[in-house]
C-alpha positions, 0 to 999 in steps of 0.5 A: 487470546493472543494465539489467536492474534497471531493466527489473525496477524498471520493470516493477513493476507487471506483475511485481506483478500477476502474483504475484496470478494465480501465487497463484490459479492455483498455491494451493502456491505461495501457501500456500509463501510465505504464512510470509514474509508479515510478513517481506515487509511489514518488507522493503518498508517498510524497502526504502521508508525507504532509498530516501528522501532526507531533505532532498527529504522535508522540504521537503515535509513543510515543505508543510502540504497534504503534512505535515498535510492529505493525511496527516490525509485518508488517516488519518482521512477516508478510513475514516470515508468507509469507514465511512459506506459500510459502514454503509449496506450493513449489512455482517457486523461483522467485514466492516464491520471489514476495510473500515475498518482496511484504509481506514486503514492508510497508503498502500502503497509501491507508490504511490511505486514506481508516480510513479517509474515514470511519472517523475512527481514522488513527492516529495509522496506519498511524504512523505505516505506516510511520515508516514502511517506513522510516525502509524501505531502511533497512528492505525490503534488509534485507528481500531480503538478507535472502530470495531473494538468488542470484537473488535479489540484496538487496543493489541495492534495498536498494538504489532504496528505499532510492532514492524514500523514502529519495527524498519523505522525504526531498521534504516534508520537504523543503515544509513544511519549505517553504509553511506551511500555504499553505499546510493546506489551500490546503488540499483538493488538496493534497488529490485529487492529492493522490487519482489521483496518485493512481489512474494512478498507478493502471492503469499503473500496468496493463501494459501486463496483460490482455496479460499475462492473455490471453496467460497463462490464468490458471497460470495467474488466479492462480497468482491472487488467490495467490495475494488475498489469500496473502492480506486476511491472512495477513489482518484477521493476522492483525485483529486478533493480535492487539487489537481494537473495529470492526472498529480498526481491520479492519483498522489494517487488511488492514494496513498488508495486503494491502502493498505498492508493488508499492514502492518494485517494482519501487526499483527493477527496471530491477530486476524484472522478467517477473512472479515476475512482473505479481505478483506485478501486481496481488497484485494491485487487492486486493489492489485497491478492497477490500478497496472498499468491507472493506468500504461497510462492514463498512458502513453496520455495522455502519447502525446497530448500530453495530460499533462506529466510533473513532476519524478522523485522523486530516490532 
């Protein structure tokens, strides 16, 4: 049984991206698992906190280019670079919104998923990420407050965010309290139900855009060109900037470009307009492909004795 989690686990990536296209080719499925979206994202972001170990989190946190820079990079530069872009684009203002917040939410735990899976070291992204988003119920409202207008209200986003955070956080701990030794002897099983979660909500996002798609099939298109364009500039901003071997920065530019959209969303709520939904769908896309397209490169690099890898991320 547990062979066949870790065949799940490292298959992760294929297993992610194929929720996308399940989503788009079967619309009933997508528009079924839809519901369980916030459960998905709390599932996730929870499965993330039990698979830390806290001493390894905070030798890294301990590192200012991991406990300050890297988190003020992915909270604060990485939307006002989103910003900038849309800005000049002359982008509708609920659009140029999407791009912004989704810019700003922290990374997606698949970033982490994704080091593990190439044996590279997930230690210092994964500190990041979780400082990123514990900062969270402040930073993403900040963001908003600044850039959002009248349109968004940040102290409703602030409290959707303390809600999924704060509740992941204190069921991670009551947990660990209660059930140490079991959460070390069922790994394997927290990272299955990782990659199962991500999985349904990748599915769920497609709800209504394989219908959006066919109504309004340029603007649809050009949603998505703007959803990879986002992702990939600020994935080659992050692989640029911070220091590494091939390996590391290639780590980094997922842990900037692949953001946890899912959690800006679920906080948003009714908030969300029917474009800035169409948006955070489309940002599921590269999310949930390029890991897919950063592992075959990996594995091909490592094939020509081009790379080394670093050191695994302990669980």
């Amino acid at each position: 049984m547990r062979a066949k989690l870790a065949v799940l686990h490292r298959k992760g990536p294929t297993i992610l991206a194929s929720g996308i296209i399940l989503g788009l080719a079967f619309p009933v499925l997508a528009d079924f698992a839809s519901p369980a979206l916030p459960a998905t994202v709390f599932a996730f972001v929870l499965g993330t906190l039990l698979r830390v170990e806290p001493s390894l989190i905070m030798v890294q946190a301990r590192r200012p280019s991991v406990g300050l820079v890297f988190p003020v990079i992915i909270a604060f530069l990485a939307p006002a670079i989103a910003a900038v872009a849309v800005s000049l684009m002359a982008l509708p203002d609920d659009l140029a919104i999407a791009v912004v917040l989704a810019a700003a939410a922290p990374p997606t735990t698949t970033t982490v998923a994704v080091a593990r899976m190439l044996g590279l070291n997930g230690a210092p992204p994964l500190a990041a990420l979780l400082i990123a988003t514990i900062a969270a119920p402040l930073t993403v409202p900040l963001v908003a407050d600044f850039f959002g207008g009248p349109q968004i209200s940040a102290l409703a986003l602030a409290q959707g965010l303390v809600l999924i955070i704060g509740g992941a956080i204190a069921a991670a701990s009551l947990l660990r309290h209660f059930c140490a030794e079991g959460l070390v002897r069922n790994g394997d099983y927290i990272d299955a139900a990782i990659v199962l979660s991500l999985l349904v909500f990748s599915l769920a996002t497609m709800a209504g855009v394989r219908a959006r798609i066919e109504a309004e099939p340029l603007f649809a298109l050009g949603v998505i060109v703007l959803a990879y364009a986002s992702n990939i500039g600020l994935q080659c901003v992050g692989a640029l900037i911070l220091p590494g071997d091939v390996g590391t920065r290639l780590v980094n530019g997922l842990t900037l470009g692949n953001k946890n959209v899912g959690l800006v969303w679920a906080a948003l709520g009714a908030q969300v307009s029917p474009t800035m939904a169409l948006y955070f769908a489309a940002c599921q896309l590269p999310i949930f492909t390029l890991p897919r397209a950063v592992q075959s490169l990996f594995e091909r690099l490592q094939r020509r004795g081009s790379l080394r890898s670093s050191a695994p991320c302990k669980p």
